[in-house]
Rosetta silent file (secondary structure, phi, psi, omega in degrees, C-alpha in Angstrom):
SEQUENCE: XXXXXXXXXXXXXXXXXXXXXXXXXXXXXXXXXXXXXXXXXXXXXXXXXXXXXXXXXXXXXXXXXXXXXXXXXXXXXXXXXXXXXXXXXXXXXXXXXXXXXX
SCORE:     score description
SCORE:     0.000 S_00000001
   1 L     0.000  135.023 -164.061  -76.603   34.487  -98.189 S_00000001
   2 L   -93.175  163.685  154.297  -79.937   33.314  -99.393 S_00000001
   3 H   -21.058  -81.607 -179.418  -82.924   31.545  -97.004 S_00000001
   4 H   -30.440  -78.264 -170.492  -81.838   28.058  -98.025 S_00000001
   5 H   -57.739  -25.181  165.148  -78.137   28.797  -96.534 S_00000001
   6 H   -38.966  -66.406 -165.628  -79.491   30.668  -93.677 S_00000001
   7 H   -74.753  -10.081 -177.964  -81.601   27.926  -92.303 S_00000001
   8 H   -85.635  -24.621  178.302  -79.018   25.433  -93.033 S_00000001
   9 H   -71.180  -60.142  143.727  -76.771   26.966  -91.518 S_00000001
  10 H    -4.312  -65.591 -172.136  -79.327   27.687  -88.320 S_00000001
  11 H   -57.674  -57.304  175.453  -79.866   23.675  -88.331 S_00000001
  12 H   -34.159  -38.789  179.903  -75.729   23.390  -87.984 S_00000001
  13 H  -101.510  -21.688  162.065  -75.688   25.614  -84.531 S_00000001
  14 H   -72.887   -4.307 -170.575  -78.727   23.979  -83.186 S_00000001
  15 H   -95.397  -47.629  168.262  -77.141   20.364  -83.898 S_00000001
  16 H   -93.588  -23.183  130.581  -74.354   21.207  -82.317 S_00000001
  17 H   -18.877  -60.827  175.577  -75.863   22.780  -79.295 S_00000001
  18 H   -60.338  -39.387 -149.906  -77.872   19.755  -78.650 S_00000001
  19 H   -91.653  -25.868  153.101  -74.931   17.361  -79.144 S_00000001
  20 H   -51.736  -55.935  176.151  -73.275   19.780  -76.458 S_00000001
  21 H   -73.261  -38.840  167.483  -75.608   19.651  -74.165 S_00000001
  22 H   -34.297  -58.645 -138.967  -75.856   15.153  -74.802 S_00000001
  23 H  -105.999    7.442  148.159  -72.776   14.919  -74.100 S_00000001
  24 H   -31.056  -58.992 -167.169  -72.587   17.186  -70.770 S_00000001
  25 H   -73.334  -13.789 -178.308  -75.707   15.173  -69.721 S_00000001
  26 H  -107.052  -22.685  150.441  -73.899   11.936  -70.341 S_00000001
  27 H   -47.148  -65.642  160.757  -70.564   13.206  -68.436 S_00000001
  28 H    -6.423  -72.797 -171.356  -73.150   14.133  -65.694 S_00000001
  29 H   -57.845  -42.869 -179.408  -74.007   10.667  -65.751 S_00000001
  30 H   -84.108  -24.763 -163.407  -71.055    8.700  -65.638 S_00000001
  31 L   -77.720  148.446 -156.097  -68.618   10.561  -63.986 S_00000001
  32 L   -78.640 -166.902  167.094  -68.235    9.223  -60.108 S_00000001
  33 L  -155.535  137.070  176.910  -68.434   11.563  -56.813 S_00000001
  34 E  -104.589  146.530 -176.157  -66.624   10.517  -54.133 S_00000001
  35 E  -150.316  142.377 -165.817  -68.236   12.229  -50.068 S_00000001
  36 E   -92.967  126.979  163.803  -66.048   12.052  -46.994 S_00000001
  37 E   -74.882  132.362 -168.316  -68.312   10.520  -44.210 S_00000001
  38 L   -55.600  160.851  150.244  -68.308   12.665  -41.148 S_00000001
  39 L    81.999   23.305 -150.910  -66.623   12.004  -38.111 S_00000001
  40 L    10.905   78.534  158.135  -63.334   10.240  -40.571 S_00000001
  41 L   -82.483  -26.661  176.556  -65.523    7.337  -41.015 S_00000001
  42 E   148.261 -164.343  163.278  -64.639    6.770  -44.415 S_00000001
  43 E  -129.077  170.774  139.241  -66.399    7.696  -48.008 S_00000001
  44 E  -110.686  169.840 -165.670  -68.908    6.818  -50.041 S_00000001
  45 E  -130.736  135.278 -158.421  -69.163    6.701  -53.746 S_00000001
  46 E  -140.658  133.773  173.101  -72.081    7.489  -56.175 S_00000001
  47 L   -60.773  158.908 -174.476  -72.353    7.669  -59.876 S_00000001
  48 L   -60.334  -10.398  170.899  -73.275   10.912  -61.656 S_00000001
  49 L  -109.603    6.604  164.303  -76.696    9.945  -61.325 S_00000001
  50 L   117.101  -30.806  170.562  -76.483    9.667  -57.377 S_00000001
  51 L   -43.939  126.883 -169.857  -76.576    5.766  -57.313 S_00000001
  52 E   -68.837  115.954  161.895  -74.352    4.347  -54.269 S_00000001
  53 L   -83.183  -99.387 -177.677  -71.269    2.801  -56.083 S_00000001
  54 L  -134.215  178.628 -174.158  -69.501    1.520  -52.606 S_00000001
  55 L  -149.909   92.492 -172.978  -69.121    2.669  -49.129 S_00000001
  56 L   -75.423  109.554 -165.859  -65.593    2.491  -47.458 S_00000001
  57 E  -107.960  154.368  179.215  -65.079    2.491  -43.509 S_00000001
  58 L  -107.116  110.054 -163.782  -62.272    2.878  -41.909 S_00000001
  59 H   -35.422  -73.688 -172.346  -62.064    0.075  -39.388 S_00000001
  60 H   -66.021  -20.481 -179.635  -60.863    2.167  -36.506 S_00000001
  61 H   -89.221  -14.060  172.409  -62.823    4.925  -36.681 S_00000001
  62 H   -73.185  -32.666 -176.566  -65.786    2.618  -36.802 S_00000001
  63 L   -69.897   -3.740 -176.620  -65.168    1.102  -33.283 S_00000001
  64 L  -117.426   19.077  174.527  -65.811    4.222  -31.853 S_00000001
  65 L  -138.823 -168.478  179.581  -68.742    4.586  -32.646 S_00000001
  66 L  -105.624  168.115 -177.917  -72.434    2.900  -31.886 S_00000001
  67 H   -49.434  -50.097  167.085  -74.429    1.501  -34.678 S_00000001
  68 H   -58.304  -31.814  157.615  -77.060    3.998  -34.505 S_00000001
  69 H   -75.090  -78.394 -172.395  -74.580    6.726  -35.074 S_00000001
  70 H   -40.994    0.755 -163.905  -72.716    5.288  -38.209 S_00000001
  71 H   -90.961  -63.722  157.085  -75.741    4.283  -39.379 S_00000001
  72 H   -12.609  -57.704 -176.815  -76.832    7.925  -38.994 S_00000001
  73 H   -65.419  -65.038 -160.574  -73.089    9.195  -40.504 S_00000001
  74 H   -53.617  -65.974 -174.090  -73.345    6.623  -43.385 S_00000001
  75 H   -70.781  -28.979  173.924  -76.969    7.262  -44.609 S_00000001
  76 H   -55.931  -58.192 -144.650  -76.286   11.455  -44.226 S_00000001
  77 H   -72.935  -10.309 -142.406  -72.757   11.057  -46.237 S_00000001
  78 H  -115.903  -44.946  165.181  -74.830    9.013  -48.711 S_00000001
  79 H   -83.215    0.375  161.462  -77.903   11.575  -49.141 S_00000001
  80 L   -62.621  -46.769 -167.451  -75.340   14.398  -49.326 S_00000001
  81 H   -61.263  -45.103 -157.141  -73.439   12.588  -52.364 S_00000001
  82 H   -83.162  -16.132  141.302  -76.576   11.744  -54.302 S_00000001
  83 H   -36.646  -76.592 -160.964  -77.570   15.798  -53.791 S_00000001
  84 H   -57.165  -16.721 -174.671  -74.183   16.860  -54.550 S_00000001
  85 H   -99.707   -7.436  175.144  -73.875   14.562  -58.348 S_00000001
  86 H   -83.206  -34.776 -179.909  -77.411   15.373  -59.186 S_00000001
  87 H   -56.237  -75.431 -151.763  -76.342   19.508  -58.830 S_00000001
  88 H   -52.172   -6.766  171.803  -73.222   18.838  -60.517 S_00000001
  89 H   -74.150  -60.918 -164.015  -75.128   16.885  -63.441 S_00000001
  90 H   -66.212  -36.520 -164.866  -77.595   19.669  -63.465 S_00000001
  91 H   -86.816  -21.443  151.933  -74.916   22.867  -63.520 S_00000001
  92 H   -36.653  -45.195  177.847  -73.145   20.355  -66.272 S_00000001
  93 H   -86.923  -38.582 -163.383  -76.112   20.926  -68.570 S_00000001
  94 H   -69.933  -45.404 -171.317  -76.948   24.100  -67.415 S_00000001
  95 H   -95.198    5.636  169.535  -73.308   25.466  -68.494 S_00000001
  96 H   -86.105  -33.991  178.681  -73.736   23.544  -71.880 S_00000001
  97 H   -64.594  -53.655 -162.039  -77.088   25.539  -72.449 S_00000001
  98 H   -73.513  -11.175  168.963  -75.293   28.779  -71.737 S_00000001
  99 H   -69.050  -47.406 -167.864  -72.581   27.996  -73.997 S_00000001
 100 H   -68.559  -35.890  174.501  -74.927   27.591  -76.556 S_00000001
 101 H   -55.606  -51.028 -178.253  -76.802   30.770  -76.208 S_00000001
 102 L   -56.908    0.000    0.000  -73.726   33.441  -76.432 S_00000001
């Protein structure tokens, strides 16, 4: 195999490496995360990049509790989600790079 076919061939496994890792990073993005609010308050729901999609209460489980705690439950369950879809986004990419390497 000559130079010429080398590098084209080179160009072929980085092109598809990259297009591996896009479209990891754009699963990342879109795909939703659902996080159980403590205390069975309800969930909330966040997009792969951590943005709050909705936030579901369960009626009865709300009555028990005072504002300042669910407020408390709600905003934890809410920075927990947008933690947990930025890792999984990141270990998304992370295992696309590592694909690419072997």
């Amino acid at each position: 195999m000559n130079t010429h076919d080398r590098l084209y061939h080179l160009a072929k496994e980085i092109d598809a490496r990259v297009g591996a890792i896009e479209q990891a990073a754009s699963s990342g993005r879109t795909t939703t995360l659902t996080w159980t609010i403590p205390a069975g308050l309800g969930t909330v729901t966040v997009d792969g990049m951590g943005s709050l999609i909705s936030v579901e209460l369960d009626p009865d489980a709300v009555e028990t509790q005072t504002a300042a705690s669910l407020s408390r439950h709600v905003l934890r369950a809410i920075n927990e989600a947008e933690s947990a879809a930025s890792a999984r986004r990141d270990s998304l990419i992370e295992d696309a790079e590592k694909e690419g390497i072997r």
